[in-house]
LOLUMBA-731038 format. One record per residue: residue number from 1; z negated, y negated, x of N, C-alpha, C in turn. Coordinates in steps of 0.05 Angstrom, whole numbers, plus 5000, padded with zeros to 4 digits. Example, Ala and Ser with C-alpha at 12.3 -4.5 7.8 and 13.67 -1.06 7.14 Angstrom:
LOLUMBA-731038
[1,[4844,5114,5264],[4844,5090,5246],[4844,5066,5264]]
[2,[4858,5045,5257],[4857,5021,5273],[4843,4999,5258]]
end
This chain:
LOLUMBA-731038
[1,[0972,4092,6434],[0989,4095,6411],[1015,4109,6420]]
[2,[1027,4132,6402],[1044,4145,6415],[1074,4129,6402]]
[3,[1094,4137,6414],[1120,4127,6417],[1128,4125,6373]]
[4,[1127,4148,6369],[1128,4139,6329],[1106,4120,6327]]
[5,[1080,4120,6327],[1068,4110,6318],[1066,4073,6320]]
[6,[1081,4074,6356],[1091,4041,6359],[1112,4033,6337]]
[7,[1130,4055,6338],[1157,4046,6311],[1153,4045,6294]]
[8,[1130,4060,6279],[1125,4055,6254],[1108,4024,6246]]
[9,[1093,4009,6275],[1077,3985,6263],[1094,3968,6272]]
[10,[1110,3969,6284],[1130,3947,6288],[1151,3945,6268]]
[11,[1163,3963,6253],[1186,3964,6234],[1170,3975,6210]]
[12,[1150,3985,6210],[1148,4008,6170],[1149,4022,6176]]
[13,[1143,4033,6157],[1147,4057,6148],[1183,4071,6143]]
[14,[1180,4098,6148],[1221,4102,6155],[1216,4125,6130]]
[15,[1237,4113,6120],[1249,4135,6089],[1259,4160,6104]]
[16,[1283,4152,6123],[1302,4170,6129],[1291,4184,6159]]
[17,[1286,4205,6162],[1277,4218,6199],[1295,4238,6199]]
[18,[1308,4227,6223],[1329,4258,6237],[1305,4265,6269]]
[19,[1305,4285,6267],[1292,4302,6298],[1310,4319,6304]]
[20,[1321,4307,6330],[1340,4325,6344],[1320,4349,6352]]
[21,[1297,4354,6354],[1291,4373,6368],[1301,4395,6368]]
[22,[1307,4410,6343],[1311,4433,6336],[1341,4432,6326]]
[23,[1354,4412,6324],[1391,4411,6325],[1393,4392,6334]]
[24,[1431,4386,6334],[1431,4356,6342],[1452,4344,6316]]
[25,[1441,4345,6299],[1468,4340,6277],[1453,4309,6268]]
[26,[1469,4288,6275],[1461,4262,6272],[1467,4255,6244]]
[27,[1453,4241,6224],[1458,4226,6199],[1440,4196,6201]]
[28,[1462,4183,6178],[1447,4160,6174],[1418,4163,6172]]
[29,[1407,4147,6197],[1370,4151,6187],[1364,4130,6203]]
[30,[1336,4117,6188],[1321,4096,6188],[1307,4102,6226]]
[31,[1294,4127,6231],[1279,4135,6257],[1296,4161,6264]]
[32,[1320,4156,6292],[1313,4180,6301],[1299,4186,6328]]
[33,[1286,4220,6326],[1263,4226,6345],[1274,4249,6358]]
[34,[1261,4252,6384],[1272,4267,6397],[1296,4281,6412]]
[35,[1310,4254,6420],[1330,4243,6428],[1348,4260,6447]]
[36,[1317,4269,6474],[1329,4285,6489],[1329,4309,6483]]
[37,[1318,4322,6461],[1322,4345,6457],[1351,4357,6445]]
[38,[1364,4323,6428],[1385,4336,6410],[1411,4332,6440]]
[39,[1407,4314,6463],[1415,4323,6489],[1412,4351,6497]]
[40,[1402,4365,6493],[1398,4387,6511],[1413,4406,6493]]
[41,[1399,4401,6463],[1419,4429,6437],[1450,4420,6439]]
[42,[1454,4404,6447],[1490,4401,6444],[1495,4412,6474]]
[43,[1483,4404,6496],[1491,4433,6523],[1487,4459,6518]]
[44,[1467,4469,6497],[1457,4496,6502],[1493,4498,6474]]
[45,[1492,4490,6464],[1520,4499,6453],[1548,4482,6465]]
[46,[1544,4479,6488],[1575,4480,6507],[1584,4454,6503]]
[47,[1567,4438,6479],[1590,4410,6476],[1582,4386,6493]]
[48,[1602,4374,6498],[1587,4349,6518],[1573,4326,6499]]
[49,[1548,4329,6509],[1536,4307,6489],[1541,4271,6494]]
[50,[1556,4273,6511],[1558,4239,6521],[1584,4234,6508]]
[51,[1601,4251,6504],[1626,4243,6485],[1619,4250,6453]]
[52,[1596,4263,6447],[1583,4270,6419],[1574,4239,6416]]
[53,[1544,4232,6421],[1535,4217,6414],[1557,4202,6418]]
[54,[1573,4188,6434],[1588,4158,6433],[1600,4165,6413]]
[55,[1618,4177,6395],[1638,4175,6387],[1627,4171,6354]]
[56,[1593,4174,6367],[1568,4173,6335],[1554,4148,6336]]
[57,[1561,4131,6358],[1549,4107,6357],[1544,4089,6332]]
[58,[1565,4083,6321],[1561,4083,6294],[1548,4090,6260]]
[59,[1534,4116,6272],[1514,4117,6262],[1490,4112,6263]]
[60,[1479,4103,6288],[1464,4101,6306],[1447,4066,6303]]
[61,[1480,4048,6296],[1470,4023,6291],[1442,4013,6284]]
[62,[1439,4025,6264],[1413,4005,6248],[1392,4025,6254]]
[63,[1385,4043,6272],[1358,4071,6272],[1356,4059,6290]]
[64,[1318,4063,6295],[1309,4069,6312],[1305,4100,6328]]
[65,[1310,4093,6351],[1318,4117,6371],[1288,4132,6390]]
[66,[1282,4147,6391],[1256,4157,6401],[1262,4182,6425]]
[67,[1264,4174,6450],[1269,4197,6466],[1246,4197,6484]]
[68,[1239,4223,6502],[1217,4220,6521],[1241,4219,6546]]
[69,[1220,4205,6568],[1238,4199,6587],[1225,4228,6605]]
[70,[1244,4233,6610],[1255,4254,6623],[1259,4260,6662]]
[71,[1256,4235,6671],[1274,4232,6691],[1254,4226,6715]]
[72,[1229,4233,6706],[1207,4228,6726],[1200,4254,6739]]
[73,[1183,4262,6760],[1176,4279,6779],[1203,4296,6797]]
[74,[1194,4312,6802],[1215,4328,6821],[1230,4335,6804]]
[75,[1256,4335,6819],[1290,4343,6814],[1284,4370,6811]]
[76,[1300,4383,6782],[1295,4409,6775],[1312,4426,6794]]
[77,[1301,4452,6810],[1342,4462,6823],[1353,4480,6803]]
[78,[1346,4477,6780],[1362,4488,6761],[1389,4469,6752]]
[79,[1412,4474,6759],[1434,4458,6758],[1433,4446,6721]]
[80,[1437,4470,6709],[1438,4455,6681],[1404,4432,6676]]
[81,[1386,4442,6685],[1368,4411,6682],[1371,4388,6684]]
[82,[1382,4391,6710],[1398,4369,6730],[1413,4358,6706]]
[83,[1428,4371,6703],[1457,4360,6685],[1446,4346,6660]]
[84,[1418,4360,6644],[1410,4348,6620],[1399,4320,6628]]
[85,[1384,4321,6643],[1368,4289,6652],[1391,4275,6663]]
[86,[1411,4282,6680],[1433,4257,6686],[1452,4250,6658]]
[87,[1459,4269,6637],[1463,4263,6611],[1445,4249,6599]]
[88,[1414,4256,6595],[1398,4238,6575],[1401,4211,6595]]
[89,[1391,4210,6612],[1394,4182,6627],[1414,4168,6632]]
[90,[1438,4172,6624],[1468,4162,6625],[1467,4151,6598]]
[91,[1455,4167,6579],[1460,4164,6549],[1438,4133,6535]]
[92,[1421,4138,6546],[1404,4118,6548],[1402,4098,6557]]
[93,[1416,4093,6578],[1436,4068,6589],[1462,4053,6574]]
[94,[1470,4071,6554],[1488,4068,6541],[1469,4052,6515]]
[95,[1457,4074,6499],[1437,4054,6478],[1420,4041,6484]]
[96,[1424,4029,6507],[1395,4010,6518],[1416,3989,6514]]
[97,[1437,3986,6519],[1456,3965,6526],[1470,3953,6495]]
[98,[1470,3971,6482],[1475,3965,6459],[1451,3957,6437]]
[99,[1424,3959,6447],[1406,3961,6432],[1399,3915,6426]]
[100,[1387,3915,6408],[1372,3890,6403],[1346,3897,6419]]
[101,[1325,3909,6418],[1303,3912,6430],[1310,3942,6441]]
[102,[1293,3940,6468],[1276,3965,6475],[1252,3971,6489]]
[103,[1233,3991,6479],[1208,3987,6490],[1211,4019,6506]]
[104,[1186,4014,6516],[1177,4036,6534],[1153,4040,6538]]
[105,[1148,4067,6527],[1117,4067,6514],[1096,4086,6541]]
[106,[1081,4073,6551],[1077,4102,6570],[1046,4097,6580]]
[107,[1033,4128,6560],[1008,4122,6572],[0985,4105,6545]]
[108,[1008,4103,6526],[1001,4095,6502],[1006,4059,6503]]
[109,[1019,4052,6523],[1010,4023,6528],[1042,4014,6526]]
[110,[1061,3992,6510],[1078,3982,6506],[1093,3966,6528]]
[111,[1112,3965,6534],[1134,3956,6564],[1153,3949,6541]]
[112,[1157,3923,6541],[1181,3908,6531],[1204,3910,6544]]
[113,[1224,3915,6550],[1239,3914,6565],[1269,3899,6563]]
[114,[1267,3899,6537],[1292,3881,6524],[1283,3864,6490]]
[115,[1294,3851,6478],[1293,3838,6461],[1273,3822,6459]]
end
């Protein structure tokens, strides 16, 4: 079972879906997906995404959050990669800490890890 499809049988069905993939413009929403991508569109346009998202925490409250983890195999030597995975993984430390639950889906198989 992939990472939506766990959120959707655990919580419902979601009215509201933001996907960072293709921007990173955050709104009130029930699921958002593709977490590290809207990390990477706020570097490819120069803004720091770790002072973006915090200062959006607040919107953030009541959604579920959907990112792929990023931070596995070999270290890219492309400096800006580097920089995206130590941002998504900084950032995710941040909403892990603030979160009620978090799971970790990998392989199709569920890792509780909080709540």
């Amino acid at each position: 079972m992939g990472k939506k499809a766990f959120a959707q049988k655990l919580y419902g069905g979601f009215k509201n879906i933001c996907d960072l993939k293709n921007n990173y413009e955050l709104f009130n929403a029930d699921l958002i997906i593709n977490f590290h991508d809207g990390v990477k569109n706020l570097m490819l346009k120069n803004i720091d995404p770790i002072n973006y998202f915090c200062e959006r925490l607040n919107l953030l409250e009541h959604s579920v959050i959907i990112g792929d983890d990023i931070s596995c195999g070999v270290v890219p030597v492309d400096e800006f990669e580097r920089r995206w995975r130590d941002n998504t993984g900084y950032l995710y430390q941040v909403l892990a800490e603030r979160a009620e639950r978090v799971d970790y889906i990998w392989a199709g198989l569920n890792f509780k890890l909080k709540g």
